[in-house]
MARPA-156230 format. One record per residue (C-alpha): residue number from 1; residue in three letters; chain; y, z, x. Coordinates in nm, 4 decimals, always signed. Layout:
N
<rec NUM; ala; A; <Y; Z; X>>
...
//
This chain:
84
<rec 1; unk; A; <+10.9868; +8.8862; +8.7009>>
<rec 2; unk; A; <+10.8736; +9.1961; +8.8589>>
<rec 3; unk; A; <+10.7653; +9.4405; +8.5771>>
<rec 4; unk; A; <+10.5223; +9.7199; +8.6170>>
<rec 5; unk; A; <+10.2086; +9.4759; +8.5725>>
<rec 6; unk; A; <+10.3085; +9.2776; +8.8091>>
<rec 7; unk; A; <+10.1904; +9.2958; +9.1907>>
<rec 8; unk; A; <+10.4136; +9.0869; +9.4401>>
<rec 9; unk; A; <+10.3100; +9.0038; +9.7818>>
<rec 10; unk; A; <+10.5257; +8.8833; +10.0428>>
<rec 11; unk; A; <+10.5381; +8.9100; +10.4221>>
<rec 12; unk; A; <+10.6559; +9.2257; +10.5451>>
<rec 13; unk; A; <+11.0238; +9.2475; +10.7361>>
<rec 14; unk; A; <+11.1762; +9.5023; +10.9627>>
<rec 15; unk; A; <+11.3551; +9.6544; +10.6872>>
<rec 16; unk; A; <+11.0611; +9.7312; +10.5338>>
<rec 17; unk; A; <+10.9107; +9.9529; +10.8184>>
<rec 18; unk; A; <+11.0066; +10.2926; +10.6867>>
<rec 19; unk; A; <+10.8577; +10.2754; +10.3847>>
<rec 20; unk; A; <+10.5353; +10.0942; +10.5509>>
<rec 21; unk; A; <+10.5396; +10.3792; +10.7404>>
<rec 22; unk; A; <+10.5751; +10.6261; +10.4389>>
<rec 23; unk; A; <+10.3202; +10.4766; +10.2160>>
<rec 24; unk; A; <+10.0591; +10.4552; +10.5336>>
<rec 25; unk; A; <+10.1185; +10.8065; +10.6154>>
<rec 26; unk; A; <+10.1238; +10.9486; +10.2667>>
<rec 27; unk; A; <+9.7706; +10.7869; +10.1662>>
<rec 28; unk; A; <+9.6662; +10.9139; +10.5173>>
<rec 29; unk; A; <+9.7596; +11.2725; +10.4910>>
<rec 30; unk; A; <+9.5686; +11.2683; +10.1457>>
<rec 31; unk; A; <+9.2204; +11.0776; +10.2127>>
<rec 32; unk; A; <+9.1597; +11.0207; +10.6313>>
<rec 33; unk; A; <+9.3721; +11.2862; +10.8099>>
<rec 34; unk; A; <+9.1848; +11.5847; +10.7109>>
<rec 35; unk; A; <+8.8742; +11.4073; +10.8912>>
<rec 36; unk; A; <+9.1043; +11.3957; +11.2130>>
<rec 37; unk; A; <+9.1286; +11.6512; +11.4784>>
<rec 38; unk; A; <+9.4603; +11.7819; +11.5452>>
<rec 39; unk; A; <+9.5270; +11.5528; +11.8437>>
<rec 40; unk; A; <+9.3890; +11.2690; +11.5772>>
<rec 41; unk; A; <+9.6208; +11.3339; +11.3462>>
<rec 42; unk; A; <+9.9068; +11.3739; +11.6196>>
<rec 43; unk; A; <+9.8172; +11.0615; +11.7837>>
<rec 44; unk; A; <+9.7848; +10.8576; +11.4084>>
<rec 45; unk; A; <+10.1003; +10.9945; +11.2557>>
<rec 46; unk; A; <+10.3044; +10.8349; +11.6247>>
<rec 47; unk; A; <+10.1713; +10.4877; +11.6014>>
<rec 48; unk; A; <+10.2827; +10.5211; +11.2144>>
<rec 49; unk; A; <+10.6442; +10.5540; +11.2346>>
<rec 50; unk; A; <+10.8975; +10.3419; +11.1462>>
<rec 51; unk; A; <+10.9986; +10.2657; +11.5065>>
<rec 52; unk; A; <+10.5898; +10.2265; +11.5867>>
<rec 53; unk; A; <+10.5549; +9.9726; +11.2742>>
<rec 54; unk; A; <+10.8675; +9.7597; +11.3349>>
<rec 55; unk; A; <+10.7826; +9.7558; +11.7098>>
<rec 56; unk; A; <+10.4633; +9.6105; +11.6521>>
<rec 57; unk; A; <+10.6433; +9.3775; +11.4100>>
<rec 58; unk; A; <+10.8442; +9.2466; +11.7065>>
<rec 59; unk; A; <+10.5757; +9.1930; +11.8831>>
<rec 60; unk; A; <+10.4036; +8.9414; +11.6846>>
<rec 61; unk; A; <+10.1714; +9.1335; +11.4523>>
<rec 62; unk; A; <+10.2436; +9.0717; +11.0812>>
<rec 63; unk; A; <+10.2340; +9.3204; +10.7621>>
<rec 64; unk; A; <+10.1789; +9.1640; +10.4503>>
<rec 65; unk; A; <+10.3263; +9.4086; +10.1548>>
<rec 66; unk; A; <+10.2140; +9.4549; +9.7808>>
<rec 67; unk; A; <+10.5319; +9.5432; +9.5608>>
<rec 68; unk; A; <+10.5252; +9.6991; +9.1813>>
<rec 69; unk; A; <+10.8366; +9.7213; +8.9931>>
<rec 70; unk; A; <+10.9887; +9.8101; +9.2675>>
<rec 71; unk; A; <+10.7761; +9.9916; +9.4414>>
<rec 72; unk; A; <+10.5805; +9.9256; +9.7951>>
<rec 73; unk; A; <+10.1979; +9.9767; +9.6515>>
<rec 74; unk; A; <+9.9866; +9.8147; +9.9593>>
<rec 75; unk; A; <+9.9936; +9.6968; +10.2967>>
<rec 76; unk; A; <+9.8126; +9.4888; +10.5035>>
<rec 77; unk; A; <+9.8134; +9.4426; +10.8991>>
<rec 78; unk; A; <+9.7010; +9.1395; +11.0790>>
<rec 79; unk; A; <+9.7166; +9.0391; +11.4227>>
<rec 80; unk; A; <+9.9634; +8.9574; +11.6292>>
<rec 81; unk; A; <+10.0391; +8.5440; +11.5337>>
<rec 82; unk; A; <+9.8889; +8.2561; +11.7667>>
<rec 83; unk; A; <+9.6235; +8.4737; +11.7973>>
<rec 84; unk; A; <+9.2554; +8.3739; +11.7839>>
//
């Protein structure tokens, strides 16, 4: 049961890159862009996408995602598997 006390964590998937991207970007605009310079924020907001998350996906690094009823809450990146 996934009710709205309940925090579910399960490997990310491709289909889960847009709203990876969304909930990374969102929190970002809010508490860490403002810090950036314009060209920081540029260069952040492009290796957020959707098509920047799920290519990284392919390429061996793994997100870890945090659901609430419903809802994508957290994220987690970790390197790219066989790693270290």
């Amino acid at each position: 049961m996934n009710d709205l006390r309940t925090v579910a964590i399960r490997a990310g998937e491709a289909a889960d890159a847009e709203s990876i991207s969304m909930l990374i970007l969102e929190l970002a605009e809010r508490f860490v862009l403002p810090e950036f310079s314009a060209e920081g924020r540029e260069r952040f907001s492009t290796a957020h996408t959707p098509a920047a998350i799920a290519a990284l996906m392919e390429s061996g690094y793994r997100y870890h995602v945090a659901e609430c009823g419903g809802e994508l809450v957290g994220v987690r990146l970790s390197g790219p598997q066989g790693a270290g």
